[in-house]
N, C-alpha and C positions, 0 to 999 in steps of 0.2 A: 765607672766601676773600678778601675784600674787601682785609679786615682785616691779613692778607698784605702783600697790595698795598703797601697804605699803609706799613705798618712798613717796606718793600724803597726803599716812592720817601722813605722819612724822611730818608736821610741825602743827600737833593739839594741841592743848592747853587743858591742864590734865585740868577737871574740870571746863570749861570756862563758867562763869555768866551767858555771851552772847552769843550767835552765830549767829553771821551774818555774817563771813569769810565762804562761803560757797566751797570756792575753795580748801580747806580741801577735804571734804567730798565727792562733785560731780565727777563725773570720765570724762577724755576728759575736754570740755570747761566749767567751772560751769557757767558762766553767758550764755551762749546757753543752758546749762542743766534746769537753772531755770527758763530759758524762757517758755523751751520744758515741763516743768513739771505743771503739769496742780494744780489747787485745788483739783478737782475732786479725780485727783490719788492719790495725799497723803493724802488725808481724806479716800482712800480704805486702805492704810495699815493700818489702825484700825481697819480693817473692821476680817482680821483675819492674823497670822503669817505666810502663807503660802504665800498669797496674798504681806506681804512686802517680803517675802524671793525670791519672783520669779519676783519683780521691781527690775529693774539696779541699779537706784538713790535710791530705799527701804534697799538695801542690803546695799549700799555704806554708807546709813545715819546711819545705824545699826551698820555698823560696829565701824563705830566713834564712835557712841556712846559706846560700847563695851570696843574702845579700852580707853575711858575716864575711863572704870569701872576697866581695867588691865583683861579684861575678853574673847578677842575674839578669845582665842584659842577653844573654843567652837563654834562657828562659821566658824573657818579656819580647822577646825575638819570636821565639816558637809559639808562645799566645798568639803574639798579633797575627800571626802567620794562620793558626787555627780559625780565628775572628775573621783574616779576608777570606777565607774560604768561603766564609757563610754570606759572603756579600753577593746578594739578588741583585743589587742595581746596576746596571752596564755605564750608568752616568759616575758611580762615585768610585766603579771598580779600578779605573786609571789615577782619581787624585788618592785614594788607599793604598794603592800600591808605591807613588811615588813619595807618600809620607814612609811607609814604611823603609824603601829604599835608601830616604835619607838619611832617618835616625839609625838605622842598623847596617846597612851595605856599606853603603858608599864610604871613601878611604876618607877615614878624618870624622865620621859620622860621628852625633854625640855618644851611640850606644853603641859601637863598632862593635858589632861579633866577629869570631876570629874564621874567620875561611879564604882558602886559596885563591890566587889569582883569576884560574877559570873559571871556577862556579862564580866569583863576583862580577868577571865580563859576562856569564851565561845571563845573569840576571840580570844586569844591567840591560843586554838585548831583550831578556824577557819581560821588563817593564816598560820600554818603548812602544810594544803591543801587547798589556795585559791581558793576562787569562786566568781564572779561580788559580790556576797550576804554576803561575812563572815566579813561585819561591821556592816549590816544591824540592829543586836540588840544594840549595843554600839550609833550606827548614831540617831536611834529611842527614846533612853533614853537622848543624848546631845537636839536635838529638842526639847521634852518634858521639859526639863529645861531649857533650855530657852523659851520657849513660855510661864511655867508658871513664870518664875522668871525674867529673864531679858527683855523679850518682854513689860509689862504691865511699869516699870519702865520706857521704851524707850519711850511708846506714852504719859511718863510725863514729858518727857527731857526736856531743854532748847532746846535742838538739833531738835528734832520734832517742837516743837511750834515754835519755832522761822522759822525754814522752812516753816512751814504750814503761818506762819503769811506773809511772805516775799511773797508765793503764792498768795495771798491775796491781799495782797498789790497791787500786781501787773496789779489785775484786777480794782482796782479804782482808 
């Protein structure tokens, strides 16, 4: 699914002036997507970071923007984190956990997110004996920095405004 993603935001343009190429970003059909996307809802994802993290099209615009900044391993951090949550099996709960640990924890990791010394020994101890919860303090601090540092940035994008404008638009 991910994998998706990634291949859909490949053909984004590092740093674009403009953005009215919405087919980057949208997931599925973007011109159905921008039909379907109302004003309303994307004047709520300013409303607070939880509210864009839990839109389809909030997440998806986020992430662009993210990956304009070279920064959404923070983001792809917090998914995966979301995903082992939902993990039922006790057998794959430990080798999930220590994939995630390697691509994002651990120091030198390919997708290193940025957290303190203690929450990365916390976790460290708490993948030794998985539990749905031993990202929970790592998942908490990646959030927290992005809702103060890269969220507020996002609803100044080109990428937001220009989406929000293009809603707009489309009502007159």
């Amino acid at each position: 699914r991910s994998r998706g993603m990634r291949t859909r935001l490949g053909c984004l343009s590092h740093k674009s002036d403009s953005y009215n190429d919405f087919t980057a970003i949208l997931p599925d059909k973007p011109n159905r997507a921008l039909k379907r996307l109302s004003t309303e809802e994307a004047t709520r994802w300013a409303d607070s970071f939880d509210v864009l993290l839990s839109h389809k099209y909030g997440l998806a615009a986020f992430r662009a923007f993210l990956k304009t900044e070279f920064s959404e391993e923070n983001l792809e951090f917090w998914l995966a984190c979301e995903d082992f949550k939902k993990t039922r099996s006790a057998a794959k709960l430990a080798s999930k956990a220590q994939r995630i640990f390697d691509e994002f924890i651990d120091v030198q990791a390919p997708r290193e997110v940025n957290i303190d010394f203690q929450t990365r020994e916390l976790t460290r101890r708490n993948v030794q004996e998985p539990s749905l919860s031993c990202f929970d303090q790592a998942q908490g601090k990646v959030h927290s920095l992005m809702e103060k540092d890269s969220y507020p940035r996002f609803l100044r994008s080109k990428i937001y405004t220009d989406l929000l404008s293009q809603t707009q638009r489309r009502l007159s």
